[in-house]
DOTORZA-495745 format. One record per atom (N, C-alpha, C): residue in one letter; x, y, z. Coordinates in steps of 0.1 Angstrom, whole numbers, padded with zeros to 4 digits, always signed. Example, Ala and Ser with C-alpha at 12.3 -4.5 7.8 and 13.67 -1.06 7.14 Angstrom:
// residues 2
A+0132-0057+0078 A+0123-0045+0078 A+0132-0033+0078 S+0128-0022+0071 S+0137-0011+0071 S+0129+0000+0079 
***
This chain:
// residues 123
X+0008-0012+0000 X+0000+0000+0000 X+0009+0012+0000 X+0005+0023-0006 X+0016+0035-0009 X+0011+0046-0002 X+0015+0051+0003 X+0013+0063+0010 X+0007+0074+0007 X+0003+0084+0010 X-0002+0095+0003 X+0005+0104+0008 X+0008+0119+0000 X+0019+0128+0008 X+0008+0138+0010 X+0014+0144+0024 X+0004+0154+0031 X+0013+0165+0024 X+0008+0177+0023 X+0014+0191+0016 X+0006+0200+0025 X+0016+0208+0032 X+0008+0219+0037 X+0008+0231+0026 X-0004+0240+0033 X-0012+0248+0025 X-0008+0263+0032 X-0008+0270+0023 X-0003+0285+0031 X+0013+0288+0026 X+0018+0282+0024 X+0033+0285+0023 X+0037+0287+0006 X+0028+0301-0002 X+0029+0299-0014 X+0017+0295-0020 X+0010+0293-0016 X-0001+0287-0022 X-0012+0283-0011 X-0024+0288-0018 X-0036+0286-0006 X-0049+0275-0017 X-0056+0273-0004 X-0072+0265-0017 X-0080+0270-0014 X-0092+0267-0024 X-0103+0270-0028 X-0111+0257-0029 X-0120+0251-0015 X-0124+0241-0017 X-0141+0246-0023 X-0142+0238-0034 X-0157+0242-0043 X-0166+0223-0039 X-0176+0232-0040 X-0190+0216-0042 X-0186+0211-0054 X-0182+0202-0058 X-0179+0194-0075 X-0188+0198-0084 X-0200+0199-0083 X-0210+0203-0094 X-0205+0220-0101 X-0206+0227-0087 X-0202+0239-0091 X-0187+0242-0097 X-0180+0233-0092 X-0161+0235-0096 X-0159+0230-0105 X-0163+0217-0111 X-0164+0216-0123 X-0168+0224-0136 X-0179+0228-0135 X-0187+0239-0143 X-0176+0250-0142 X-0174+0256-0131 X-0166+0268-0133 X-0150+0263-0138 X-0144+0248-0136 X-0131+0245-0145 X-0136+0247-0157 X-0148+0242-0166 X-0150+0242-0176 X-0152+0259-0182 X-0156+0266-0174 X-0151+0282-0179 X-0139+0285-0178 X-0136+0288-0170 X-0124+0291-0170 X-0115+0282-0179 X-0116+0269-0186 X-0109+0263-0198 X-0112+0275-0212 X-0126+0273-0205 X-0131+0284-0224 X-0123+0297-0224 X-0123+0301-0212 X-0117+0318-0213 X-0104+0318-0214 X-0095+0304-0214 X-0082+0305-0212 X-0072+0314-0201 X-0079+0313-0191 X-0075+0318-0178 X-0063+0308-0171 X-0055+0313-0162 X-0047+0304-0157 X-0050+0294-0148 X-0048+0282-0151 X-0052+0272-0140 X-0043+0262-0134 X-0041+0264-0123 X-0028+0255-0115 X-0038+0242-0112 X-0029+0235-0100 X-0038+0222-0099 X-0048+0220-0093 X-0055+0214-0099 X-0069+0210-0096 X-0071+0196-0093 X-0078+0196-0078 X-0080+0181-0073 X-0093+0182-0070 X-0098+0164-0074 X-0112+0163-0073 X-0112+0152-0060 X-0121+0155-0055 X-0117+0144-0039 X-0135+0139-0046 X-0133+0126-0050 X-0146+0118-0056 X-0155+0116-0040 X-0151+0108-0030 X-0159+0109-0021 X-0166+0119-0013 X-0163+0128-0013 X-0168+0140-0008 X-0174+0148-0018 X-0174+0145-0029 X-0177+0155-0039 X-0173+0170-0039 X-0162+0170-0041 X-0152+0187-0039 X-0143+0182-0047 X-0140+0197-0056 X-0130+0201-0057 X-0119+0214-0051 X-0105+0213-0053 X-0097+0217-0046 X-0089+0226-0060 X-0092+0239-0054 X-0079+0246-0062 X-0070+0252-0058 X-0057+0253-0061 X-0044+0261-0061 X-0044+0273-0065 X-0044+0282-0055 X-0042+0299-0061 X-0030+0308-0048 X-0030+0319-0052 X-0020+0324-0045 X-0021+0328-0033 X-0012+0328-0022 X-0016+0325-0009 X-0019+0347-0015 X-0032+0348-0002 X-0038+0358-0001 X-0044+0366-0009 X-0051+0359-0018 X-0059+0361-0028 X-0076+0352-0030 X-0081+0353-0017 X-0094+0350-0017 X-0098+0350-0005 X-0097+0364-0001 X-0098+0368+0017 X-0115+0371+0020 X-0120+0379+0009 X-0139+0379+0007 X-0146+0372+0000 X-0144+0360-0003 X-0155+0353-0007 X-0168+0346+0001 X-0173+0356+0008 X-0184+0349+0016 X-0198+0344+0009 X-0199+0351-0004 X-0211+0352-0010 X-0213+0342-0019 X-0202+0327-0021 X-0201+0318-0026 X-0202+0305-0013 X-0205+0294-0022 X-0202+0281-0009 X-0189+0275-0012 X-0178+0283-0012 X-0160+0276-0012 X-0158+0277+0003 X-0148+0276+0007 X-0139+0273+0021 X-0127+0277+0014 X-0121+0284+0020 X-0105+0294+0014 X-0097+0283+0026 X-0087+0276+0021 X-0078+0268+0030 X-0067+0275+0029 X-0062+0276+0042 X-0048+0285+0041 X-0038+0283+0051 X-0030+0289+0061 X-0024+0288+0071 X-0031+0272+0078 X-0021+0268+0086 X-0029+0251+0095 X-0036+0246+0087 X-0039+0245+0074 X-0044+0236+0071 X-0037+0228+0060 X-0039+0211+0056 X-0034+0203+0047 X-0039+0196+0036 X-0030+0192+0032 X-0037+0186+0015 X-0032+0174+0011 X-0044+0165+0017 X-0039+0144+0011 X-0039+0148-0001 X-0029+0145-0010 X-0027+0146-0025 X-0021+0130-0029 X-0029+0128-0037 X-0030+0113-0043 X-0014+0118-0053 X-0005+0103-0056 X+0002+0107-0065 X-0007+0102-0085 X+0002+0108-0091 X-0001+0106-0104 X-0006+0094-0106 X-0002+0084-0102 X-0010+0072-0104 X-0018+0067-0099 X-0029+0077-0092 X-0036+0069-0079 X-0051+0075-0090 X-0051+0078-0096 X-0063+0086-0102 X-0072+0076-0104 X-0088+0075-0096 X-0096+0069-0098 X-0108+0074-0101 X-0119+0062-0104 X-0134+0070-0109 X-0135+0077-0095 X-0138+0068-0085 X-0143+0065-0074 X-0138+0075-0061 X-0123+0070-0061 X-0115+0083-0052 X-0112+0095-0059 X-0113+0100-0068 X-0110+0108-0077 X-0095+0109-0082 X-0090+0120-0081 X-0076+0124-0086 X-0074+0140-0092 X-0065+0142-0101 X-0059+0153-0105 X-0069+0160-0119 X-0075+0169-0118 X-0084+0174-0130 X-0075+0186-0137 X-0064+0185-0131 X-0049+0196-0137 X-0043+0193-0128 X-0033+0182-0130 X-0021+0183-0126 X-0011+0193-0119 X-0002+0193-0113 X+0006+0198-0103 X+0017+0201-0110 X+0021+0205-0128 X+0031+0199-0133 X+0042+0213-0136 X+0039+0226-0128 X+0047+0239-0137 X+0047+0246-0124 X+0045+0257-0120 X+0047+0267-0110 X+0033+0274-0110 X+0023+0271-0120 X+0011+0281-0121 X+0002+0275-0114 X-0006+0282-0104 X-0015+0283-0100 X-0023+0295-0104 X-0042+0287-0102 X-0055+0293-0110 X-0053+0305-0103 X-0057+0315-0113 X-0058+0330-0116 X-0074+0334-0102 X-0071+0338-0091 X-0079+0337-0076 X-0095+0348-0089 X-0089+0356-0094 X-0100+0362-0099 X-0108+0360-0111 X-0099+0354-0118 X-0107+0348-0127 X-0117+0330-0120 X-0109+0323-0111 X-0120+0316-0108 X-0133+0318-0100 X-0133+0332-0093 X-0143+0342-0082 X-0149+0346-0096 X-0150+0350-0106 X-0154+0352-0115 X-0166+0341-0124 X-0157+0329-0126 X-0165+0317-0133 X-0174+0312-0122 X-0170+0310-0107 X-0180+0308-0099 X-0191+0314-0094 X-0193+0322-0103 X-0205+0333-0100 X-0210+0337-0113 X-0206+0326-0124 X-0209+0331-0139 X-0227+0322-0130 X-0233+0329-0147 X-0243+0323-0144 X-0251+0310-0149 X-0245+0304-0155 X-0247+0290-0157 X-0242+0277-0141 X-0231+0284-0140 X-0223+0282-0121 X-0234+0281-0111 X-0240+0298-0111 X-0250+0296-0099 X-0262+0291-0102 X-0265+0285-0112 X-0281+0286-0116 X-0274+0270-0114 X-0267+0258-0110 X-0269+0249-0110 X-0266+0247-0094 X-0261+0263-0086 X-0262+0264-0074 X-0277+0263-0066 X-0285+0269-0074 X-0301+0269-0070 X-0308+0258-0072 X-0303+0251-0083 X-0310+0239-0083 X-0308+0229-0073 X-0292+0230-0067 X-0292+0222-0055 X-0299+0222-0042 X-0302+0236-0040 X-0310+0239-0029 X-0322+0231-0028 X-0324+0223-0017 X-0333+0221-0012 X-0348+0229-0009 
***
């Protein structure tokens, strides 16, 4: 059995944990608009996604459902080969120095095709 590496968060780099329905939809903008996007992790059991942006650059987002991970907090990161349906894996790789552009993804997650699958979730 292989280990998984824990990566602390805050030192250069903070997250953006998103609901999968919504983070997805907003990867797929942000693909169309050709915005920058660092790594992207999908955690399959919990249904989240996890982005990489620059530490202190997503200090007001109250008006979305993300969680800004930063200082004390960490990151199980599967390696490249662990990528499953089930547990998920890497939806952009970890492979350069770039991390997602904090305002262009505050942007796609508030596009409106984003929130209108936000409302549908609502109970």
């Amino acid at each position: 059995m292989r280990s998984l590496p824990l990566l602390r968060v805050g030192a250069g780099w903070n997250l953006v944990r998103t609901p999968a329905e919504n983070g997805f939809l907003a990867l797929a903008h942000l693909r169309s608009t050709g915005a920058a996007i660092g790594p992207v992790l999908y955690d399959g059991p919990n249904e989240r996604l996890y982005y990489a942006i620059a530490t202190g650059t997503a200090e007001s987002w109250s008006e979305l459902p993300v969680r800004h991970l930063s200082t004390n907090s960490w990151l199980v990161a599967p390696g490249m080969e662990l990528i499953d349906d089930w547990l998920g894996g890497w939806c952009k790789l970890p492979d350069d120095d770039t991390l997602t552009d904090a305002d262009a993804l505050h942007a796609a997650l508030q596009h409106s095709y984003v929130s209108a699958a936000l409302e549908e979730a609502k109970p």
